[in-house]
Every structure is written in C-alpha cells, then in structure tokens.
C-alpha positions in Angstrom: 133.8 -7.6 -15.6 132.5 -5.1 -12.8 132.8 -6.8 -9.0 130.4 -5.0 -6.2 131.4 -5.9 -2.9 128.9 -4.5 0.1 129.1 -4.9 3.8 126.5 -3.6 6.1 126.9 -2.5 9.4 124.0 -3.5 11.4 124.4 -1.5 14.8 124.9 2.0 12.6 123.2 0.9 9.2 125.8 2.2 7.1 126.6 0.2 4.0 130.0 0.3 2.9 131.3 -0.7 -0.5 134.5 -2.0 -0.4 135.3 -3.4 -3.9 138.2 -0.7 -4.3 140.4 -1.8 -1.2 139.8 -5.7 -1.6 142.8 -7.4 -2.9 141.6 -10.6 -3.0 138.0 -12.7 -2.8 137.3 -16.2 -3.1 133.9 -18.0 -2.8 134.3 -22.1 -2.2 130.8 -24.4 -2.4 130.9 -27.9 -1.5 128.3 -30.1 -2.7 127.3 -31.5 0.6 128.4 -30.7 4.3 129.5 -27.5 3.9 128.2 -23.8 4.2 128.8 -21.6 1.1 132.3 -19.6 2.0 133.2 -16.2 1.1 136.7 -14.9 2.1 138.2 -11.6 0.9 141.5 -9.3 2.1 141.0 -5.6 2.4 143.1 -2.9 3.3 141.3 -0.7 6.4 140.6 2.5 5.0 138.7 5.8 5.9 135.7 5.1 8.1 135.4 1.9 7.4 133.5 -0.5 10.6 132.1 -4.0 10.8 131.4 -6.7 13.0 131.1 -10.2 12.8 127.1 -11.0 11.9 127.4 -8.0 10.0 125.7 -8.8 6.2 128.0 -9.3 3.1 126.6 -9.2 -0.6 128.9 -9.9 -3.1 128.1 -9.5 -7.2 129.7 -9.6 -10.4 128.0 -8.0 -13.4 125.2 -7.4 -11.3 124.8 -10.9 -10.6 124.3 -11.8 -7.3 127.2 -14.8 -6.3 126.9 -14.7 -2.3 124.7 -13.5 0.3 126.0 -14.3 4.1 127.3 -13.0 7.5 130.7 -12.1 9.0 131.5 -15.1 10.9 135.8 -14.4 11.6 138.0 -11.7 11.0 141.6 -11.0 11.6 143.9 -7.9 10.8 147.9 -7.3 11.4 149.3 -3.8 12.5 149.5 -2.7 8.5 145.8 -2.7 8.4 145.3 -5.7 6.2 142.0 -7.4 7.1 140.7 -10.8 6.5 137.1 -11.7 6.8 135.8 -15.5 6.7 132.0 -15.3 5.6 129.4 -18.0 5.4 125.7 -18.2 3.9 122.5 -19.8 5.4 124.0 -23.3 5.5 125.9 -22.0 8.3 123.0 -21.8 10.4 121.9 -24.9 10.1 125.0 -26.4 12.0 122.9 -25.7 14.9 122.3 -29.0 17.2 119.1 -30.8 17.3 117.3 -33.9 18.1 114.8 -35.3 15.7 112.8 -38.1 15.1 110.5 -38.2 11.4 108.4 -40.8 10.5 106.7 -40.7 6.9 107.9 -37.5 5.2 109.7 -36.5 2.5 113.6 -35.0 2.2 112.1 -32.0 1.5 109.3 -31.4 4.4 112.1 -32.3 6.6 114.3 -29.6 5.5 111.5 -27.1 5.7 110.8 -28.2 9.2 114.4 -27.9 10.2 114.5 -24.6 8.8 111.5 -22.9 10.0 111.8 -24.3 13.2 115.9 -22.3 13.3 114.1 -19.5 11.6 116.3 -20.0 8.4 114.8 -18.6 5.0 114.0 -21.6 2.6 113.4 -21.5 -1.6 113.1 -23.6 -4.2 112.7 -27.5 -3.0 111.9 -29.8 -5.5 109.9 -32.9 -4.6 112.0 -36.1 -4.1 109.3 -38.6 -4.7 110.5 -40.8 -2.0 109.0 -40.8 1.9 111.4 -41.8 4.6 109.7 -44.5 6.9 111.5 -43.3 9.5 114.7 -41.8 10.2 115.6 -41.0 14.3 118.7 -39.1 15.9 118.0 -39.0 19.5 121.7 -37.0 20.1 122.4 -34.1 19.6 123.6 -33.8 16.5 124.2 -31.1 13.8 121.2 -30.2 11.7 123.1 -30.2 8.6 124.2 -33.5 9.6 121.2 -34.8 10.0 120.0 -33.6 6.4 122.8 -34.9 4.8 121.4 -38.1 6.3 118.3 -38.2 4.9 119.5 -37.1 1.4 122.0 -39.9 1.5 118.8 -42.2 2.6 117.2 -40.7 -0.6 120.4 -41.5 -2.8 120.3 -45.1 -1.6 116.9 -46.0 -2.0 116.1 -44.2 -5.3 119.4 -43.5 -6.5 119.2 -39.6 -7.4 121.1 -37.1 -6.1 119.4 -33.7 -4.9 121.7 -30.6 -3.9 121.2 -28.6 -1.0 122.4 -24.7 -1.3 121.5 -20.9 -0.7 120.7 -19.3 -3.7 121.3 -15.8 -2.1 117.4 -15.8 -0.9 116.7 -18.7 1.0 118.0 -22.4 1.3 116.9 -24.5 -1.9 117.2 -28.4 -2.8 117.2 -29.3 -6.4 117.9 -32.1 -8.6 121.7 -31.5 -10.0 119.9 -32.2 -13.5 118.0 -29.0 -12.9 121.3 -27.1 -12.5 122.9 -27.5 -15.5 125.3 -24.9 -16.9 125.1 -23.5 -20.1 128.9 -23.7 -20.4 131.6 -27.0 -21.9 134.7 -26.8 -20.3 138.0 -28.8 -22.2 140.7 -28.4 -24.0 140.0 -25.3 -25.9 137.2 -23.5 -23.6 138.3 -22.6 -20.1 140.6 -25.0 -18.7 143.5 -24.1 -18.4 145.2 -27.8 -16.5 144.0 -30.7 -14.9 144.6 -33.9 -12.3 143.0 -36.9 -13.2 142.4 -39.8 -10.4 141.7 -43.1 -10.4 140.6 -45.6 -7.4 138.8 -48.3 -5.5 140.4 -47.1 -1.6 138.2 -44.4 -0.7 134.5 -45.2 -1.6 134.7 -48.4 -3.8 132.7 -51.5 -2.5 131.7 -54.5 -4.6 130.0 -56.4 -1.8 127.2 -54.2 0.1 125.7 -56.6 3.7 122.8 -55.0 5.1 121.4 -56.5 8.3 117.6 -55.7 9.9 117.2 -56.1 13.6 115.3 -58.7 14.5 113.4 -58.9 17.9 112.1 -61.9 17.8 115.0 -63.8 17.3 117.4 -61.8 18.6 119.8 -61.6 16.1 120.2 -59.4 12.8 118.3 -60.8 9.2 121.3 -60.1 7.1 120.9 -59.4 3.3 124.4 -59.7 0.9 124.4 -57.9 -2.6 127.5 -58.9 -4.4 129.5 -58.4 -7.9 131.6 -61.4 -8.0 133.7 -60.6 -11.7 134.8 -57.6 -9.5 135.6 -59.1 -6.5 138.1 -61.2 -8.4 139.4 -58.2 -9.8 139.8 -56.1 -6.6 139.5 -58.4 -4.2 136.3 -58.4 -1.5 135.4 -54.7 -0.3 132.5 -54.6 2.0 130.4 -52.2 2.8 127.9 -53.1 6.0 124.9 -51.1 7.2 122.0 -51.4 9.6 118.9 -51.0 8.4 115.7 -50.0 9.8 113.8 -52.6 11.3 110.7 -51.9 9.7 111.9 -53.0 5.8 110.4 -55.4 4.3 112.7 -57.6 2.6 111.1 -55.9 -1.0 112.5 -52.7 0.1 115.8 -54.0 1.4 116.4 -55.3 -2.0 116.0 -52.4 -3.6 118.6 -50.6 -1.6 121.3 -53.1 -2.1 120.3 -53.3 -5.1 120.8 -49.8 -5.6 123.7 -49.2 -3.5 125.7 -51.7 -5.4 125.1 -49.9 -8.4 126.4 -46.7 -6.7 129.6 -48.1 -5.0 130.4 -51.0 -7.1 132.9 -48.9 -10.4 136.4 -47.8 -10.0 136.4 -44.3 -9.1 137.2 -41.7 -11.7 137.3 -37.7 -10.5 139.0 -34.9 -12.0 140.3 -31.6 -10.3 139.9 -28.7 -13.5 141.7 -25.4 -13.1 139.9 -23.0 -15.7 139.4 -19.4 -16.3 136.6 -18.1 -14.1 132.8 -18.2 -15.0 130.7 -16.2 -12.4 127.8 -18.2 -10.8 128.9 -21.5 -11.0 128.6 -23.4 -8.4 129.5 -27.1 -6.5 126.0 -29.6 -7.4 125.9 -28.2 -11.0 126.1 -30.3 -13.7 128.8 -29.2 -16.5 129.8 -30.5 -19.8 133.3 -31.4 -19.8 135.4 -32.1 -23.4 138.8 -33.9 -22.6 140.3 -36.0 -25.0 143.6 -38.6 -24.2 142.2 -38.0 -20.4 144.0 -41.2 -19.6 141.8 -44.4 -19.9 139.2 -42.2 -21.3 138.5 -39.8 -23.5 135.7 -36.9 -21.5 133.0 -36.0 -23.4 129.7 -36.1 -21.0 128.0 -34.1 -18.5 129.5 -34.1 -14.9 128.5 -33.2 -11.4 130.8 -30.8 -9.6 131.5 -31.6 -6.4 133.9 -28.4 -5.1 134.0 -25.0 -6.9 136.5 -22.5 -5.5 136.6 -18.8 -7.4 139.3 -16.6 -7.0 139.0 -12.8 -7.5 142.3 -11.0 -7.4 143.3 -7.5 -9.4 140.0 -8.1 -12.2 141.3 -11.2 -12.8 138.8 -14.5 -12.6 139.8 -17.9 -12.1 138.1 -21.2 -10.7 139.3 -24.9 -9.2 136.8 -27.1 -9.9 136.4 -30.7 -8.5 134.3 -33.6 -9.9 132.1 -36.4 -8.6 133.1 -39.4 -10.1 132.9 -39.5 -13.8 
C-alpha cells in the first residue's frame, strides 16, 4: 500500500510531498454535520513551508481519499507539527439567512453553494419539493441543509448523504454508495461494541401541531404505538409544523416519523483493518453472528468512519446507524 501525501503552498507555488516525515494521518467523516477531517503529524524538515488555506491532497494507491485546506496547525520546539485539515463542507459553515419556497433538497444545496462559491457534483434528485422551509437568523449553512434533508427524511423517509467527493460537494442516496466489501467475524474486524437503547432518539408517540390563525390556537395531530408505550412507557416527540399542511400531508409525516423513531435502537462501533475509500453514509455489509439479541447479517449505513495511517499500517473505527 503506497500513501502520497501533497501540500501546496499557495503564496510560493511549491508543492511539497511529505509522506516520508508524516508519522501519523487520520481522516474522520460524519454522516451529517460535519466537514470531512484530515489530521496528520510531521516532523519539520528541509525547506519545508505552509500556511493555513494552503491545499492538502492525500491518496493511497493512487486513489484520491481527501481533498481540503489547512485550517489549524500547532508545532513544539522538537519540530513536531500537527495540521487539522477540512474539505468543502467546511465552507459551508458560513452564516446565512434563507427563505425557499417550492424546491427540492437538491436546488437548495446548489443555491447555497453557488451563492458561497463552493464547487458542487453529483446530486441525485430527491423527488420530494419542500413547501417551504424559512430561517430568518443567521444561522449556519450547513445547518440549514441538514434541515431540509431531515425535512426530506420525515416526509418520504429516505436518507440522502451530503459529502465532498474530492471535486465538488455531492448528495447521494446511501443505497447508491454501497461498498463492495462484508465486514464480520472472519473479514476485517478485528472487535466490536454493541448498543442497545430507547434514551437518546426513541419515541413511540410523535404530536405534531399546525398553527392556526384563525382560531388562535395550534390543530394538533397525535401518531401513537400503544403495544410500545406499554412496554417503554410514553416517549413523546412534539414538532411544529408548517402552517400550510394539509391534514393529508401531516399524516404522512407522522405517519412516517413514527416509523423512523418508534424501534429500540441498535448501533454497533466496528474496529477493523483499514479499507481505503470508505467513508461515513456508505452502506456496508456487515456478518456478525451471537451479536447479542441478534445475529448481523444485512447491509448497514455508517454513520462515523475514522482511518488511521501510522508506519504503513491501515486501520478504521467504524460507527453504525441503527441496525
């Protein structure tokens, strides 16, 4: 396995490859929220100069992993340097006020972006227009699109992941994304944690309430599971809704949200030996038996890679969405 790792200097134009001094590299994507991150240690040698905003390309095998920009860097008086670098996502934690009415996830995104000047790819059609969706704060841009995918989620229940594919932001349907790969028992993993809960996003009742001007209080609509209910207890989830859903529509987002929170939450944390390219929003097929409750043997969405490069050797932590 052959690592390339380039930084250029933007005020001089010189290109320095620094694969030899690096000790260490890792690369962490997050499914949502979260710019791709690239941290490596070096030890300063020869002419070596960069900046933060300088441009960092990273490979293995000639494959390109991550594309971004020096955003932090610290060094002690033995020369050891650590750089914290981040891909296009970054720039999108820029603040913003917006207000859309009628489009689609995706024009959204590409609006965002053009209008920060960010480089966009591959964006697959939702199929679903937002009525409306209005943030009249300041708020982060990424914010706001994590927003609108979650308003996606709820009212069609599909997931679409939003990355930098080295060239230009991309959104994609996590079904698109699947890895060639099965990690288990005998291919890859090397140990696991497995979790199980209803505390953190578990609900079995969902109360959505619509404004209503005319009678100056909220319509309020209640989607319920009552066999789990008696199990767990009541867990309520309440949300506003916009005012302009008809009662059709509101029905199909409780319906829809009750199907997403109402399960006991199973996730997995996997350490395995490293495969280059993979990534959080992928789908892998994962081949556990005696899990617990369970035995794994299905496709599942990844929800936090983490690679670590260190002395040529290769190794991941990999985080599920619940199985």
């Amino acid at each position: 396995m052959v690592y390339e790792l380039l930084i250029a200097n933007k005020r001089t134009g010189q290109i320095f490859d620094v694969t030899t001094v690096t000790t260490e590299v890792t690369y962490t994507t997050n499914r949502t929220g979260q710019p791709g991150e690239l941290k490596f240690t070096l030890q300063k040698a020869g002419q070596l100069d960069y900046l933060e905003g300088d441009t960092v390309r990273f490979s293995v095998d000639g494959q390109l992993i991550f594309y971004g920009w020096v955003f932090t860097k610290s060094k002690d008086r033995w020369g050891t340097i650590e750089t914290t670098c981040y891909d296009r996502l970054r720039y999108l934690k820029a603040s913003a006020v917006y207000n859309f009415y009628d489009q689609t996830a995706e024009s959204i995104i590409q609006q965002i972006c053009a209008d920060l000047q960010v480089e966009t790819g591959t964006m697959e059609s939702t199929g679903y227009t937002i009525p409306q969706y209005t943030e009249d704060q300041e708020t982060s841009c990424l914010d706001i699109i994590s927003d609108v995918l979650e308003q996606v989620l709820l009212n069609t229940g599909k997931i679409y992941v939003l990355y930098d594919d080295g060239n230009g932001i991309c959104l994609r349907s996590p079904e698109n994304m699947k890895s060639e790969i099965m990690i288990g028992d005998a291919s890859y993993a090397t140990d696991y944690t497995y979790k199980t809960d209803i505390d953190e996003q578990t609900y079995n009742c969902i109360t959505l309430a619509r404004p209503n001007e005319e009678t100056g209080h909220a319509d309020v609509y209640q989607f319920q599971d009552s066999t789990n209910i008696g199990k767990w207890g009541l867990l309520e989830y309440y949300a506003q809704v916009d005012e302009n859903l008809n009662e059709a529509q509101i029905a199909e987002q409780g319906k829809q949200m009750l199907e997403y929170y109402n399960r006991r939450l199973r996730t997995l944390k996997v350490e395995a030996l490293g495969v280059p390219g993979l990534r959080a929003g992928q789908m892998v097929y994962m081949h556990i038996y005696q899990l617990g409750d369970i035995n794994l043997e299905q496709w599942v969405l990844l929800e936090k890679v983490t690679h670590t490069f260190q002395q040529n050797v290769h190794t991941m932590s990999l985080e599920t969405m619940e199985i």
